[in-house]
C-alpha positions as CSV (number, residue, x, y, z in Angstrom):
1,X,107.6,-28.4,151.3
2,X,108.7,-26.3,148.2
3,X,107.7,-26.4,144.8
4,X,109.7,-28.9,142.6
5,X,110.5,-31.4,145.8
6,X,108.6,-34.1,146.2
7,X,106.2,-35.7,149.0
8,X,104.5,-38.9,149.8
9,X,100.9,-38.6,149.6
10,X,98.1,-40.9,148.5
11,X,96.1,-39.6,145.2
12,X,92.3,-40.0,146.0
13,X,91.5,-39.6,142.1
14,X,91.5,-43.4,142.4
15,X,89.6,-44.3,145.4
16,X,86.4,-41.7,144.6
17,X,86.5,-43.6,140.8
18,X,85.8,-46.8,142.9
19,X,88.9,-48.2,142.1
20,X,91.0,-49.9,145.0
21,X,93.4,-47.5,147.6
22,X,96.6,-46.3,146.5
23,X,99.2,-46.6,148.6
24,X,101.4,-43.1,149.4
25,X,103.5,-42.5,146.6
26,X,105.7,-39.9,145.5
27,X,104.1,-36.7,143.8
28,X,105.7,-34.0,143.0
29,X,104.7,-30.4,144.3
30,X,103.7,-27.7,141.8
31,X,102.5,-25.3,142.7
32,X,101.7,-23.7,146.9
33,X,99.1,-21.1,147.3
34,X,99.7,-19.5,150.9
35,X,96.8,-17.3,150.6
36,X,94.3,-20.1,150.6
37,X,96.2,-22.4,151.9
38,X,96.6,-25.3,149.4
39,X,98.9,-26.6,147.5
40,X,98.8,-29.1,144.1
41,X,100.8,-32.7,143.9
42,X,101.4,-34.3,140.5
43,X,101.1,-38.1,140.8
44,X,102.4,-40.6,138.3
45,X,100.0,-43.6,138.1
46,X,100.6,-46.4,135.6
47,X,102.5,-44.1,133.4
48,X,99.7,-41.5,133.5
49,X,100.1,-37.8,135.0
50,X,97.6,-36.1,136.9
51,X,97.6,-33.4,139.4
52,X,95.9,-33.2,142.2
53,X,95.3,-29.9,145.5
54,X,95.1,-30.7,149.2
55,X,94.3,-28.3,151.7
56,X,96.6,-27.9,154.7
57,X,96.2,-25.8,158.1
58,X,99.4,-23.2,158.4
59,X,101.4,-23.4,161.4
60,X,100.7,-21.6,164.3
61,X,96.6,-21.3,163.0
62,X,94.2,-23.3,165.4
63,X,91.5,-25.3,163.6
């Protein structure tokens, strides 16, 4: 993962609104923070933008 590829993720802004699941799409990564280990997709949904961080477990670190 690098900044300006892209990824399939699901966004959960719409399921937590009580709207219905959306399936993985494409987002586009934006920005990676290493030291806290996130990183920030930006979804395109209906012609809308929004952004949206994940957290992720580093390779080689046990949970």
């Amino acid at each position: 993962m690098e900044i300006g590829g892209t990824v399939l993720a699901s966004p959960t802004y719409y399921s937590n609104s009580g709207l219905e699941r959306v399936i993985p799409q494409e987002a586009k990564v934006v920005y990676i923070n290493e030291a806290h280990c996130y990183y920030t997709l930006e979804f395109t949904v209906n012609g809308h933008k929004f952004r949206e961080s994940f957290k992720y477990i580093p390779k080689g670190r046990k949970t």
